[in-house]
C-alpha positions in Angstrom: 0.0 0.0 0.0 2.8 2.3 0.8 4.7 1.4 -2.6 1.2 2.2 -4.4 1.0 5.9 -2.6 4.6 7.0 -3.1 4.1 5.9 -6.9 1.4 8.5 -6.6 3.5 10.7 -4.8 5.7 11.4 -7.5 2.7 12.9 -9.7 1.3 14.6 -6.7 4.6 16.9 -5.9 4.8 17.6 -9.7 1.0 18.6 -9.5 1.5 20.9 -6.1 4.8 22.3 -7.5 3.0 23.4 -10.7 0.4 24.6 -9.2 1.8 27.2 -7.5 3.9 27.8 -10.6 0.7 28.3 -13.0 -2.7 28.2 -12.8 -3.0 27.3 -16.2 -0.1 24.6 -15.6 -1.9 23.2 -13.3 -5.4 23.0 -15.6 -3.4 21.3 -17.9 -2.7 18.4 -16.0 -6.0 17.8 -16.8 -5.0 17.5 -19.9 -2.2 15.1 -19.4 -2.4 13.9 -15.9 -5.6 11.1 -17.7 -4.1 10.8 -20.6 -0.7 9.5 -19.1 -2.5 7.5 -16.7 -4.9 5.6 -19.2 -1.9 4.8 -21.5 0.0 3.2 -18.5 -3.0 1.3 -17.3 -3.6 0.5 -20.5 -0.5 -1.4 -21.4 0.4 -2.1 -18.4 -2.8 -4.8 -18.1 -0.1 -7.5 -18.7 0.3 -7.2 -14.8 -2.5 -8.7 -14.2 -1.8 -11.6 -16.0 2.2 -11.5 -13.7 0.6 -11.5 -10.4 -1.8 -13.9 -11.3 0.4 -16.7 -12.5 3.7 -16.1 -10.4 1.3 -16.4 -7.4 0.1 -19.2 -8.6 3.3 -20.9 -9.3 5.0 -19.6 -6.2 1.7 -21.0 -4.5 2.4 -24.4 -5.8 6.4 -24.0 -5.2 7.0 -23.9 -8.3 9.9 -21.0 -8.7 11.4 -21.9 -12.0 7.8 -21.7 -13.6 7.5 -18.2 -11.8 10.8 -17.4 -13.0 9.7 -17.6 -16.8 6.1 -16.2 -16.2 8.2 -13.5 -15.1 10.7 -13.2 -18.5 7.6 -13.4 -20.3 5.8 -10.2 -18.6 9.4 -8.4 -19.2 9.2 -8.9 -23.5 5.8 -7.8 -23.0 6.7 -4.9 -20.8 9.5 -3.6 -22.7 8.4 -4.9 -25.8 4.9 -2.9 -26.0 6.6 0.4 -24.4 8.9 0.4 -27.4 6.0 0.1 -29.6 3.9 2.9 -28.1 6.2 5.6 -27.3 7.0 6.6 -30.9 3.3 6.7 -32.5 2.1 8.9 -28.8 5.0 10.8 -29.1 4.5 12.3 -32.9 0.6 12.3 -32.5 0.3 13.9 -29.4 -0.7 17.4 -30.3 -4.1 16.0 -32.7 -4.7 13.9 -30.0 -4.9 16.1 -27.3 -6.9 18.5 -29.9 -9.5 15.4 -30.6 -9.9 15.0 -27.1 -10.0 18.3 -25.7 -11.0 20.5 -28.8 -12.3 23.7 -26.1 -9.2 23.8 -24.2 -7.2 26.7 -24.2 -4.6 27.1 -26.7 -2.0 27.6 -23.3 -3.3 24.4 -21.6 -3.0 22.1 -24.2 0.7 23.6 -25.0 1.6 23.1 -21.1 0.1 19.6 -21.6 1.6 18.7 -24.6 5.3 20.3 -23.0 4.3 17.6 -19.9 3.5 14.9 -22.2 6.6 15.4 -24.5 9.1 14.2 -21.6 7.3 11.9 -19.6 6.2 9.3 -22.7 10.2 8.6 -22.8 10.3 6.9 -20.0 7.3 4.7 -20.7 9.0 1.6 -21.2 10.9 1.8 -17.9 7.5 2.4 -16.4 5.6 -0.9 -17.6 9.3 -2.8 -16.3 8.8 -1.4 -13.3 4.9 -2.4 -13.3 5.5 -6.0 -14.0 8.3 -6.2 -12.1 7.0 -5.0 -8.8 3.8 -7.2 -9.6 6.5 -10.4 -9.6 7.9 -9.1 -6.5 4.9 -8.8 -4.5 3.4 -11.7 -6.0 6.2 -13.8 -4.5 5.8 -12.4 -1.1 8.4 -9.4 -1.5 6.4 -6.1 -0.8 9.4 -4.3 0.7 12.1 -3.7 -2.1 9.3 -2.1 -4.5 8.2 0.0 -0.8 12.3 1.0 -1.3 12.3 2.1 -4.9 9.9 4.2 -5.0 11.0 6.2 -2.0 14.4 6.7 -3.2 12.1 7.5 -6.9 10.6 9.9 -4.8 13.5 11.6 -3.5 14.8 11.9 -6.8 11.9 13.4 -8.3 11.3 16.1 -5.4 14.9 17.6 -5.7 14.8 17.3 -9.8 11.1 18.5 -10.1 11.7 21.7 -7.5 15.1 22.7 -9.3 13.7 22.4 -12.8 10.1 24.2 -11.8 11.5 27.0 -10.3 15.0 27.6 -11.6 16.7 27.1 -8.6 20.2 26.6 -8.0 21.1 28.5 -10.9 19.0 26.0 -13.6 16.4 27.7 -16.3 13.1 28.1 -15.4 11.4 25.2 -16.8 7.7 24.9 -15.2 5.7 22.0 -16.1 8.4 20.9 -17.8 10.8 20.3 -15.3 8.3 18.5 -13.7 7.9 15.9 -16.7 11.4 15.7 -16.2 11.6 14.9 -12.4 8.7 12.7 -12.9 10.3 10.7 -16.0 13.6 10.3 -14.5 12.1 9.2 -10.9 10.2 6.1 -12.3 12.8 5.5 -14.9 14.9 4.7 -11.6 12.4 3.1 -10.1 12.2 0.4 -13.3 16.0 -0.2 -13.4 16.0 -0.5 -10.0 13.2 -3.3 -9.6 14.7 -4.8 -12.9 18.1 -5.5 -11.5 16.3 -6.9 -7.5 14.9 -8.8 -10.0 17.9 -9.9 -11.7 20.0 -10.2 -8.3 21.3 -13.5 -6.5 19.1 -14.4 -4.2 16.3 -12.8 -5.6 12.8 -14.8 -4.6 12.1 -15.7 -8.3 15.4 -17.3 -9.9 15.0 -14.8 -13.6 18.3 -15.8 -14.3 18.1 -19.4 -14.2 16.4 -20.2 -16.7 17.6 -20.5 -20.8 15.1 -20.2 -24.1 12.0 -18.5 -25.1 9.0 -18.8 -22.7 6.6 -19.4 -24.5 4.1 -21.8 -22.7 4.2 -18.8 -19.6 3.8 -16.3 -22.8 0.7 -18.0 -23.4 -0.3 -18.3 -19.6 0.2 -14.7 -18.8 -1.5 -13.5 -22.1 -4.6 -15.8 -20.9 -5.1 -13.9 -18.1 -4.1 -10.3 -19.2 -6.2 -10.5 -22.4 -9.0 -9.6 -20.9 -7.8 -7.1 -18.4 -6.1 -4.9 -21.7 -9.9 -4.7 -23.2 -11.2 -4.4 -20.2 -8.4 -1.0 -19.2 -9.1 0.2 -22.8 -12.5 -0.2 -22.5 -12.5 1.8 -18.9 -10.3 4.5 -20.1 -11.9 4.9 -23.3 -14.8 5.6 -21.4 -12.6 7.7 -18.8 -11.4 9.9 -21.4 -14.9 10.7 -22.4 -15.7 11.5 -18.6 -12.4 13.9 -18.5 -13.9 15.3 -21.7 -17.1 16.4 -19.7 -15.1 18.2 -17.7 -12.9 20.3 -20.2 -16.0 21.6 -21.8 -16.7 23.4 -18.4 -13.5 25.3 -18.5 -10.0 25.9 -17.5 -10.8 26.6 -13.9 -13.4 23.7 -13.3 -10.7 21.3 -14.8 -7.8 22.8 -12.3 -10.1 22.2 -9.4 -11.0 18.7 -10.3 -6.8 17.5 -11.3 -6.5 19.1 -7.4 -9.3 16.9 -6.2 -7.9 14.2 -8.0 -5.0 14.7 -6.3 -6.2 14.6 -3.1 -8.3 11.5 -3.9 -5.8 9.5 -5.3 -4.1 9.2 -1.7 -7.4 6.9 -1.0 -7.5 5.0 -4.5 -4.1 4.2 -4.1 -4.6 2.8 -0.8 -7.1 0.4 -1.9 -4.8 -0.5 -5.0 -2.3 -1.9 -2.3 -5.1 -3.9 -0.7 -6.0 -5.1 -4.0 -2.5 -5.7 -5.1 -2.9 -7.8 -1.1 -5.8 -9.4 -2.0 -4.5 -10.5 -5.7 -1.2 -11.8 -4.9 -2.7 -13.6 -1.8 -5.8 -15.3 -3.8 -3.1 -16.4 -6.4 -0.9 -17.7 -4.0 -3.7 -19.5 -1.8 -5.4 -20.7 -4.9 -1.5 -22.7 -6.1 -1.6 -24.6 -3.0 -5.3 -25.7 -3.8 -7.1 -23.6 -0.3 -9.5 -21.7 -2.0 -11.3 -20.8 1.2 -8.2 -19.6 2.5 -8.0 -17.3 -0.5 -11.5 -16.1 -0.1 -10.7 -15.2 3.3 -7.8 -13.2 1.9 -10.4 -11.1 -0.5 -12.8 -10.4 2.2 -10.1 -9.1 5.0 -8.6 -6.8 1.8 -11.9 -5.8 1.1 -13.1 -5.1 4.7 -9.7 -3.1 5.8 -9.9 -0.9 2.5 -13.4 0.3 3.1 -12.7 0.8 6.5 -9.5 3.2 5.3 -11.5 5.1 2.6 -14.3 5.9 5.3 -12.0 7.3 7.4 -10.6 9.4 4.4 -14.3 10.3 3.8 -14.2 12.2 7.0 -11.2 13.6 6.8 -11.9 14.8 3.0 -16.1 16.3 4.6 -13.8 18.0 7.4 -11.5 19.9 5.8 -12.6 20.4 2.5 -10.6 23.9 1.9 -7.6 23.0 3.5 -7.0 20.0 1.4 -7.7 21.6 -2.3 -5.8 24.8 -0.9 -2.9 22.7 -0.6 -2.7 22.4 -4.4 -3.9 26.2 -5.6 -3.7 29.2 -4.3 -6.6 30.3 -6.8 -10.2 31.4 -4.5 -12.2 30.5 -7.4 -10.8 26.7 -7.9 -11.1 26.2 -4.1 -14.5 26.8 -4.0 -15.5 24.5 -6.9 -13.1 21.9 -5.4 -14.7 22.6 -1.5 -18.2 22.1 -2.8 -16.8 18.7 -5.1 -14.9 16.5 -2.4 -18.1 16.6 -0.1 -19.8 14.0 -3.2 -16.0 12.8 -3.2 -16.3 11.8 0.6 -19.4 9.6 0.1 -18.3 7.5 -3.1 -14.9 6.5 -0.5 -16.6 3.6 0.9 -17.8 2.2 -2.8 -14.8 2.7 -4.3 -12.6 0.8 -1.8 -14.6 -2.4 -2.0 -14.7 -2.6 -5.8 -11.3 -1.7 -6.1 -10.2 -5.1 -3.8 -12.5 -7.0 -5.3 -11.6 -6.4 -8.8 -8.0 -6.8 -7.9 -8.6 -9.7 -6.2 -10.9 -11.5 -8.8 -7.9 -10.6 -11.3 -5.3 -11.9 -8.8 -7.0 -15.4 -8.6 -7.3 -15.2 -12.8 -11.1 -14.3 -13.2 -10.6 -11.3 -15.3 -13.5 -11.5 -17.8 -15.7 -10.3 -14.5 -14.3 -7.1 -14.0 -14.3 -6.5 -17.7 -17.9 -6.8 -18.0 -18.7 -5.0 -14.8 -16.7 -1.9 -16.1 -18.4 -2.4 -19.7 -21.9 -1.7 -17.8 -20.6 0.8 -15.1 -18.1 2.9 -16.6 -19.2 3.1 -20.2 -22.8 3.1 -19.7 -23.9 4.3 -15.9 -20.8 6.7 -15.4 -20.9 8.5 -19.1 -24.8 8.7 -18.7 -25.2 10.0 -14.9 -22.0 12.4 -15.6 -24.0 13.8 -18.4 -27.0 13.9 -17.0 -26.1 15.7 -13.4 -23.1 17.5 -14.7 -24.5 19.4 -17.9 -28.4 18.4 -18.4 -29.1 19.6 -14.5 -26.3 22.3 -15.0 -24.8 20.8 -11.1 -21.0 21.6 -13.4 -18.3 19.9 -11.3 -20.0 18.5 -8.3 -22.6 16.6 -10.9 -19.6 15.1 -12.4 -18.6 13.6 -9.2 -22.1 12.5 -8.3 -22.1 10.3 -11.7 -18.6 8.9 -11.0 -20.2 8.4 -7.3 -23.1 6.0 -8.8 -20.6 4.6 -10.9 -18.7 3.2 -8.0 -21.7 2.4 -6.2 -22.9 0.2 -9.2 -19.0 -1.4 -9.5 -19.7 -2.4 -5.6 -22.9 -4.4 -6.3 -21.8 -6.4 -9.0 -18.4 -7.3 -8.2 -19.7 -8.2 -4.9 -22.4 -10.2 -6.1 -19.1 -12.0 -8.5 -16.8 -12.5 -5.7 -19.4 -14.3 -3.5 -21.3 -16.4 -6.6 -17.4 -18.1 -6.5 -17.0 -18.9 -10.4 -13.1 -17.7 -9.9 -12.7 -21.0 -7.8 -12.5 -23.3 -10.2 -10.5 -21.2 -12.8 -7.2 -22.8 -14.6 -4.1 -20.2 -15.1 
């Protein structure tokens, strides 16, 4: 959990730094703060299909098997960042145009300057994905915890100098951030790479000779699914970020604020789904699914509990916390009215997040993909619409159609995860 927060972290400084830089910096990250975040959930799916069978294997004690399930996730990882960085990088601007055509001509130039430097390091960033997805699937939660806060400390002293010209450095805003941000997970992948790599390392990579491709197969069953099912989310997501931009430049700084502050919580369930996942996997190789169900359950249960108590915190201090990322009266009040419809979907989101995780952890990942195909594309585009621009609510409307979105996500994954199909899966 601590591994998945200081990931956020990194984009969080950046965000903080740049908003006191520029307003209109900050309303760009709008802009590129979703569009960077679908492209690595995206393509980074393949994680899924890591945790999944190295738990299983290192369930059944089977560490050479992990070992190449492992290799295989690494051609993927590297292989697919390769092949995506190129195409985003050369059409980024008409992309960002076809997406956010009512943007401001500054925004989408400080998004596209964000963009630019941060889609280098995309390969590093889907090694360091499937890499800390072997790691924690074999029980190691702590070297992954370690990269990222030495990532961390890279990109605060990077991001700070390059932001504000300190030190005797140009002036760089947004910029500078892309480049404290790039180069901190770029470390953060080389750095899980060679744990990886190293003797005495849980999962023996370097053991093994030839092409893996019986694991290639294995982990591609299981990620398969989860790829449509993150394209099919952020396709959707994009759509729901487009909602936003056509309410203007200081609606969509207050909501990449509130997403800031939220994704403290989010990420916090992540690491009890990432819990629940590797747990279910590993449970499920040594043949106790009961045990693994358990695991769900206790993930589930200590997530919501968490995300409530953020809920309160977030319907407490509502200024304090979007002040923290704008200076701007205007954006605070948008963002103070928001969180309050951010502070009841906590609770909904930190069960469907575990139990999504979990189901894709124990290799049921055609469940969550038709849960989001319901929820996001049709529930969350349609109440988002509805409340944010057909009842003219603006921001806080947006946030109660994500709200019922997570609400719905809840129900059904619940209803899943007890019905029990994902016990009798093969990986």
């Amino acid at each position: 959990m601590l591994h998945m927060l200081l990931t956020t972290v990194v984009f969080l400084v950046g965000r903080a730094m740049v908003g006191r830089h520029s307003s209109v910096e900050l309303a760009s990250m709008q802009i590129s703060g979703p569009a960077l975040w679908s492209v690595h959930s995206v393509f980074s799916s393949f994680s899924a299909g890591t945790l999944a069978v190295v738990g299983r294997c290192m369930g059944a004690r089977d560490r050479a098997g992990a070992a190449s399930a492992y290799r295989a996730s690494l051609a993927l990882a590297v292989g697919v960042g390769l092949v995506i960085t190129v195409p985003a990088l050369v059409w980024l601007r008409p992309l960002v145009e076809l997406v956010f055509p009512s943007a401001e001509s500054a925004v989408k130039d400080a998004s596209q300057a964000y963009l630019s430097v941060v889609l280098l390091a995309l390969p590093l960033m889907f090694v360091e994905t499937v890499s800390a997805a072997a790691l924690q699937a074999a029980g190691d939660t702590r070297t992954p915890l370690r990269a990222a806060v030495l990532a961390n400390i890279i990109n605060v002293g990077i991001s700070a100098v390059l932001i504000f010209g300190l030190l005797g450095f140009p002036e760089l805003g947004i910029r500078g951030a892309g480049i404290g941000a790039a180069t901190a997970l770029g470390v953060e992948g080389l750095l899980l790479l060679g744990a990886l790599l190293r003797r005495g390392s849980p999962i023996p990579v370097t053991e093994g000779v030839g092409f893996p491709r019986v694991e290639m197969v294995r982990v591609l069953r299981v990620s398969g699914p989860a790829f449509v099912e993150k394209t099919i989310f952020h396709t959707g997501y994009m759509g729901y970020v487009a909602l936003i931009g056509m309410l203007g430049a200081q609606v969509m700084a207050a909501n990449q604020a509130l997403l800031s502050i939220e994704s403290i919580s989010f990420l916090s369930a992540d690491g009890f789904g990432i819990a629940a996942g590797a747990l279910m996997a590993q449970k499920l190789g040594a043949r106790n699914p009961d045990e693994a169900g358990r695991a769900g359950l206790y993930a589930a249960g200590m997530s919501v509990a968490l995300l409530s108590c953020a809920g309160i915190v977030f319907a407490s201090i509502p200024a304090t916390l979007v002040g923290a990322f704008t200076s701007d009266p205007a954006i605070i009040e948008i963002g103070t009215r928001t969180i309050m419809v951010g502070a009841v979907a906590q609770p909904f989101m930190g069960f469907a997040a575990v139990m999504a995780a979990g189901l894709r952890g124990a290799g049921d990942t055609r469940t969550p993909l038709s849960v989001t195909c319901i929820c996001v594309v049709v529930v969350r585009l349609s109440m988002c619409w509805f409340f944010g621009h057909r009842w003219g609510l603006g921001l806080m409307g947006i946030w109660i159609g994500s709200t019922i979105d997570w609400a719905c996500r809840a129900l059904l994954l619940g209803l899943a995860f007890r019905k029990g199909r994902w016990r009798e899966l093969k990986v």
